[in-house]
C-alpha positions in Angstrom: -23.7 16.9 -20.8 -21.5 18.5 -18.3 -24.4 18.7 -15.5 -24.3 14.3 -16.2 -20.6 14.7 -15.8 -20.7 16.6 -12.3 -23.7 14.9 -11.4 -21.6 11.3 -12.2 -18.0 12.8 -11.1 -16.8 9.7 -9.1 -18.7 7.0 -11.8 -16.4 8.4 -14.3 -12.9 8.3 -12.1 -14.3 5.1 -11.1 -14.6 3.6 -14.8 -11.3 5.4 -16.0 -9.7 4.2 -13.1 -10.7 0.3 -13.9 -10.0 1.2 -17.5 -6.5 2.2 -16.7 -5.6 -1.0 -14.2 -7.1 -3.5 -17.6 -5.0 -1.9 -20.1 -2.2 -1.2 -18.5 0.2 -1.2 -21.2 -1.8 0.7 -23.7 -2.4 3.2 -21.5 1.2 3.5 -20.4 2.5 3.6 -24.1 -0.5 6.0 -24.7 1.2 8.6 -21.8 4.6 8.1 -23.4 4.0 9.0 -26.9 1.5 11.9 -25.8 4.0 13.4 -23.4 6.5 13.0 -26.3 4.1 15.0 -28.8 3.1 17.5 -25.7 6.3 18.0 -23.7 5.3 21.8 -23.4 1.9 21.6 -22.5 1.9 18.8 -19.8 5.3 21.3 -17.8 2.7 23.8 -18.4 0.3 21.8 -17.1 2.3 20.8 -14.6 3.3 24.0 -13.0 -0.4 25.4 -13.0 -1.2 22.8 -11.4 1.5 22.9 -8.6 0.5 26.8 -8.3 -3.1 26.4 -7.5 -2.6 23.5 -5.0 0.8 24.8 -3.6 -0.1 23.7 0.1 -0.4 19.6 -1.4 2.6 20.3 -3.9 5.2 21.5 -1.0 5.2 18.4 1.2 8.0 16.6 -0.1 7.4 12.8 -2.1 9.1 11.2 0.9 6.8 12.6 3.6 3.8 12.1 0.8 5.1 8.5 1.1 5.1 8.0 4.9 1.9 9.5 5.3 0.5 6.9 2.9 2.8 4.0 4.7 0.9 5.3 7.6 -2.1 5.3 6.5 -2.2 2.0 5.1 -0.9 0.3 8.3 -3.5 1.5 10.3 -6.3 0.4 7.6 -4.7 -3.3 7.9 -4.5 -3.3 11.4 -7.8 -2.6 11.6 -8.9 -4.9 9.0 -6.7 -7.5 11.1 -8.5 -6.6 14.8 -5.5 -4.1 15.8 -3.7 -6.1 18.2 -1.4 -9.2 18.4 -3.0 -12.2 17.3 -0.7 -14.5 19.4 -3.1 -16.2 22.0 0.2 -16.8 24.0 1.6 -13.4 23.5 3.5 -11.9 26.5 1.4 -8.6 27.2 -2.0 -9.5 28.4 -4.8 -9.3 25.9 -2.7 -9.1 23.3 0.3 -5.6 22.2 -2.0 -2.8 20.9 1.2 -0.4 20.6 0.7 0.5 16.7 4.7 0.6 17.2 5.5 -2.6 18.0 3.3 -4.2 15.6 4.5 -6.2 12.9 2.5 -8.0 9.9 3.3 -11.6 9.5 3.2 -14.3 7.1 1.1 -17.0 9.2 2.5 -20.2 6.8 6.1 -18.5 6.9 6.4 -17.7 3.1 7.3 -13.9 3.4 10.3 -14.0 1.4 9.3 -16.2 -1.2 6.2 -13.6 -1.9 8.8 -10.8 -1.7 11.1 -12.7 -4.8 7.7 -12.9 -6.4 6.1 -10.1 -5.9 9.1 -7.5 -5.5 10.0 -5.6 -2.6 7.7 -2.7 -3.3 5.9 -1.3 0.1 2.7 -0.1 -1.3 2.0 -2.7 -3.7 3.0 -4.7 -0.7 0.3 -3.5 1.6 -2.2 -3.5 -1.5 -2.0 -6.9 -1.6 -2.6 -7.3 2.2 -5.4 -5.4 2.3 -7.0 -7.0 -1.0 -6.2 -10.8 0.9 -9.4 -13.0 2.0 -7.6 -16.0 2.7 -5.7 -15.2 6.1 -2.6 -15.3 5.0 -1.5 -12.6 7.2 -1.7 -11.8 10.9 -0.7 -9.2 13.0 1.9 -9.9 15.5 3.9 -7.5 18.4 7.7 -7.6 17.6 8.4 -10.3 20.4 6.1 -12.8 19.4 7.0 -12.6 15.5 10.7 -13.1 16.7 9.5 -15.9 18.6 7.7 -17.5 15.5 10.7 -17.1 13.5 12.9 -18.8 15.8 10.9 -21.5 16.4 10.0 -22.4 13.1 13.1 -21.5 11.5 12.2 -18.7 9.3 15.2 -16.8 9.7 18.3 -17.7 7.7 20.5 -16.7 11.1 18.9 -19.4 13.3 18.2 -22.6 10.7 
């Protein structure tokens, strides 16, 4: 059995990990009530598992965030061709400066999917990566402003 288990390591995350995103609230409940029975064990848990992988464990949560941030960025870039998709954009061949690109709503309804949705980053960038209808776009910080202007996006110039 535990040769089929190391031999079918990332199967089994893979399952549990679908299993998890379907039954969301039973397995949530299911953590609660067995922290609540296991309090001990899961801070024991806990801190053996901080000792043996110290070097991961010492980076703070809010670098551990902008790493990820980071990382996600440049898999939508890529995913949306890494450069300004403004035909018309003012540096030639389209802005490839990772810092001055922005993603964009292309029908305008960022802030309607953010009342929707909720205002959370990663679930954000989940959802941008998981789109196949081109409802995003990547545009340079000039030309989104531009877009917004001109289409009256922005509750400042309406």
């Amino acid at each position: 059995m535990e040769r089929w288990r190391e031999a079918n390591r990332e199967h089994i995350r893979e399952y549990e990990r679908k299993y998890r995103q379907d039954h969301k609230e039973h397995y949530s409940t299911w953590r609660k009530n067995r922290y609540q029975g296991h309090k001990e064990e899961e801070k024991e848990y806990q801190r053996k598992y901080q000792q043996e992988h110290k070097e991961q464990c010492s980076i703070t949560h809010k670098e551990y965030m902008v790493k990820c941030y980071r990382e996600m960025r440049v898999k939508i870039f890529a995913k949306l061709g890494n450069k300004c998709s403004n035909p018309n954009c003012l540096v030639p061949n389209g802005c490839r400066d990772i810092r001055c690109l922005q993603i964009d709503h292309v029908h305008g309804n960022g802030r309607k999917e953010g009342r929707k949705f909720g205002v959370n980053t990663i679930k954000y960038y989940e959802r941008v990566l998981a789109d196949t209808e081109g409802n995003y776009q990547i545009l340079c910080a000039n030309c989104n402003w531009i877009k917004k202007i001109e289409n009256h996006e922005n509750s400042k110039y309406r």
